[in-house]
C-alpha positions in Angstrom: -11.6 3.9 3.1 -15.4 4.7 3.3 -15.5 7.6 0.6 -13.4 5.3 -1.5 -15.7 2.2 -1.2 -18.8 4.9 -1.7 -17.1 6.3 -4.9 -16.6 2.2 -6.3 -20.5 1.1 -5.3 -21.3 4.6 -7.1 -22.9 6.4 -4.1 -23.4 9.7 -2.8 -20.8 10.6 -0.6 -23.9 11.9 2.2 -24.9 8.1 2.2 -25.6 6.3 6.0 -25.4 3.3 3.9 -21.5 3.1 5.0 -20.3 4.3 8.0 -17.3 4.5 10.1 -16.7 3.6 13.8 -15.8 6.6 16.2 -12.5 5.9 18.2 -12.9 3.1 20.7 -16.5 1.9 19.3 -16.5 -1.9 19.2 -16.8 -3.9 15.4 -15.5 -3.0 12.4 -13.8 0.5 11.7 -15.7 0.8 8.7 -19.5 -0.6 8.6 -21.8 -1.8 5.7 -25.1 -1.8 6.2 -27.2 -5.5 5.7 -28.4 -3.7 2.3 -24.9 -2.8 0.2 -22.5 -5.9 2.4 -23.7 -7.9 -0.2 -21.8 -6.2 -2.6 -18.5 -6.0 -0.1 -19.1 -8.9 2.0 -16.0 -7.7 4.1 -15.0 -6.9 8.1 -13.1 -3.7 8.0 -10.5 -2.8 10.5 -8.5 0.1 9.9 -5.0 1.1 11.4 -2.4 3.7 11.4 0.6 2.8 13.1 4.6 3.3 12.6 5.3 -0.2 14.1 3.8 -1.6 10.3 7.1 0.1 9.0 8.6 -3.7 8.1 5.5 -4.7 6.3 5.7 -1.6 3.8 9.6 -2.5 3.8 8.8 -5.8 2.1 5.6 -4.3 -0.1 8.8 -2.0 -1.4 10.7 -4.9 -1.9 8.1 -6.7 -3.8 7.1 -3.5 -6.4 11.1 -3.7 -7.1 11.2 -7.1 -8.8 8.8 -6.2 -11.7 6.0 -3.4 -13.3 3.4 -5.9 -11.5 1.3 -4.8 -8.5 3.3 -5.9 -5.9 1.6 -8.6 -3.6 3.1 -9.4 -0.1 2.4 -12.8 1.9 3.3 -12.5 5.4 3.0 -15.2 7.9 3.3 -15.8 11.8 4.1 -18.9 14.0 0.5 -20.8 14.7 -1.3 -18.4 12.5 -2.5 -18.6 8.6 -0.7 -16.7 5.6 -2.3 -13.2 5.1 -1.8 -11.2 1.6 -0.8 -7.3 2.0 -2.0 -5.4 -1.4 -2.2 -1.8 -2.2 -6.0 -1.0 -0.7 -7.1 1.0 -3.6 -5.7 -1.7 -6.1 -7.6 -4.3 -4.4 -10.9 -2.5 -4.5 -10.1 -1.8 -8.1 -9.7 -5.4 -8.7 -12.5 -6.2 -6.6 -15.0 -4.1 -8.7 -13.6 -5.0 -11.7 -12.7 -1.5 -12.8 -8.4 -2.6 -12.2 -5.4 -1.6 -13.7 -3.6 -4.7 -14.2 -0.6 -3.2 -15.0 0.8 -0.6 -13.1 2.2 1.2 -16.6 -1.5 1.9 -17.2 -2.5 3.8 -14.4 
């Protein structure tokens, strides 16, 4: 996630500008500094877990009903909806440099 957010604000991939967290540092997994969070005004946490395996299920499901990007909205008891999008499509998107249809890419 950090080389891929250095290669959309066009840095050099020896930047300190972003950094990421070593394993059980406290905050975000993936850290802006006050100068560039501006431009990616985002809290990153970053997981890798098997237990996730239903979520890509249904992201699956969604990218069978059309060409679109598929889009997933999951929701909990108590808690607010959250979207579920492919990250690099969402940073594409949120740069402005997206491939709206997935035919194009």
């Amino acid at each position: 996630m950090r080389n891929k957010l250095i290669t959309m604000l066009g840095l050099h991939l020896d930047t300190d500008l972003i950094k990421t967290a070593v394993m059980g540092e406290a905050g975000a997994d993936v850290r802006l500094i006050s100068s560039v969070q501006h431009k990616f005004p985002f809290s990153i946490e970053c997981k890798n877990q098997e237990k996730y395996k239903g979520v890509y299920g249904a992201l699956d499901q969604a990218a069978t009903h059309s060409k679109m990007e598929p889009l997933l909205v999951i929701k909990m008891n108590n808690h607010k909806p959250i979207v579920v999008l492919d990250a690099e499509y969402f940073l594409e998107v949120y740069f402005g440099s997206s491939r709206f249809d997935k035919g194009d890419s």
